[in-house]
C-alpha positions in Angstrom: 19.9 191.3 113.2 23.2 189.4 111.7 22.5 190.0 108.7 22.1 193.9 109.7 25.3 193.8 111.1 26.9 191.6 108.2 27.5 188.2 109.8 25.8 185.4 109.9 23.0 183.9 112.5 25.4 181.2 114.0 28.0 184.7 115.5 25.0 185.7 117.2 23.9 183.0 118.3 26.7 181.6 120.1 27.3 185.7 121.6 23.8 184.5 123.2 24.6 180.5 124.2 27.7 182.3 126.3 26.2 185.1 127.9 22.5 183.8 128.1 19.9 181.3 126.5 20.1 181.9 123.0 16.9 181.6 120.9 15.4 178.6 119.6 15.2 179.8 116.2 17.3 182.3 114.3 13.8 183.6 113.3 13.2 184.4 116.8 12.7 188.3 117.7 15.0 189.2 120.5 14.1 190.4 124.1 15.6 194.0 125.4 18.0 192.3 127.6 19.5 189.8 124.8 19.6 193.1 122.3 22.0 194.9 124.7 23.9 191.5 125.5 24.5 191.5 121.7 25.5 195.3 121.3 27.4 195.3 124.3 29.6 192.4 123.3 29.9 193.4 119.4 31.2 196.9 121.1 33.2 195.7 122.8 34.6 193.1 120.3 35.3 195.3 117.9 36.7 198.7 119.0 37.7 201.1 116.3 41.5 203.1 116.7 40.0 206.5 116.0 36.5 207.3 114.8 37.7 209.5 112.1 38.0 206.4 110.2 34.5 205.8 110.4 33.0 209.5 110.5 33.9 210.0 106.9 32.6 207.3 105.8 29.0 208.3 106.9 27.2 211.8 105.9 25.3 213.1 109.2 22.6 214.8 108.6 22.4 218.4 110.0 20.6 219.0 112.9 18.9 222.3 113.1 17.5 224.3 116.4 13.8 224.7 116.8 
């Protein structure tokens, strides 16, 4: 997951050791709850001033009625 996100192990690691028991090994797959622990607090961490700024960085894909 760090490495998804570009950071290393350790970052989420300690998110986890504050907010709940972290894993024993970095190797470990994460439960639902620790998941949204680590979204929630990356989210909230790291707020964006406009999304503009990140919207054209990306190229949505085009979603089309059925």
């Amino acid at each position: 997951m760090a490495r998804d996100f570009g950071m290393p192990a350790k970052v989420i690691t300690e998110i986890l050791d504050k907010y709940a028991t972290a894993p024993k090994s970095n190797m470990q797959a994460l439960e639902d709850h620790e998941l949204s622990i680590v979204f929630e607090h990356l989210t909230q961490n790291n707020q964006i001033s406009n999304i503009a700024a990140i919207s054209s960085r990306y190229v949505f894909p085009a979603i089309h009625a059925l």
